[in-house]
N, C-alpha and C positions, 0 to 999 in steps of 0.2 A: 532494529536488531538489538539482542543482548544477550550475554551471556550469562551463566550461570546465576540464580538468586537476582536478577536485572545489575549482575553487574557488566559496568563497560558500554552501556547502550548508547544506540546514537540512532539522531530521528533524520528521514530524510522530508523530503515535501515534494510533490508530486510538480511534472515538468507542467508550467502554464500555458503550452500549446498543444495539450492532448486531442484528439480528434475525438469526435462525436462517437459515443457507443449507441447504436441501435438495438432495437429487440435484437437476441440471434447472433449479433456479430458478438465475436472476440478479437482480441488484438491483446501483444505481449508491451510491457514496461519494464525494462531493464534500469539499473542504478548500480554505482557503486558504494557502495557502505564498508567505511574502515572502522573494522572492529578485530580487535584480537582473537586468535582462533583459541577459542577455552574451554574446548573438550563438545559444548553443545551451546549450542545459538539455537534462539528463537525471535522468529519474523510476524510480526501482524501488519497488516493492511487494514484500511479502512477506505469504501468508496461513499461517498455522498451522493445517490443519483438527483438529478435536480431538471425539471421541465419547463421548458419555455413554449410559451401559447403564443398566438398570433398576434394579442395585443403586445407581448415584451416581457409580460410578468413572469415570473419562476416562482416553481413550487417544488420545494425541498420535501425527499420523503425520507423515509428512516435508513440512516447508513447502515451497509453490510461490511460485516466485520469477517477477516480472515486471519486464522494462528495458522503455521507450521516451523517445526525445528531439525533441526540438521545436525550430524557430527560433523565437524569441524576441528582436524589436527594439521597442525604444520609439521 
């Protein structure tokens, strides 16, 4: 999150026990992020989808990236 011009931003890092996404499924992650309310915040996400085959190995494919921003007044 951050505000205005990236000021004030702050990063979080995703919980290290998220559950398996499937094709199809969804499922919500919530987080709290302290940031001052500075008229407009903006959020990006980033997932790394990543495959494990029956031998062990992972294979990393290209991360999907998401923006949205919000008004935000206290």
């Amino acid at each position: 999150m951050s505000g205005p011009f990236g000021l004030f931003s702050s990063e979080v890092e995703a919980e290290d026990d998220l559950p398996q996404l499937l094709p199809g499924e969804t499922w919500d992650v919530a987080t709290v992020v302290h940031v001052a309310p500075l008229v407009w915040l903006t959020g990006t996400a980033t997932v790394v989808p990543l495959a494990l085959d029956a031998a062990g190995t992972t294979s990393q494919f290209d991360p999907v990236y998401a923006k949205a921003g919000t008004l935000a007044i206290s």
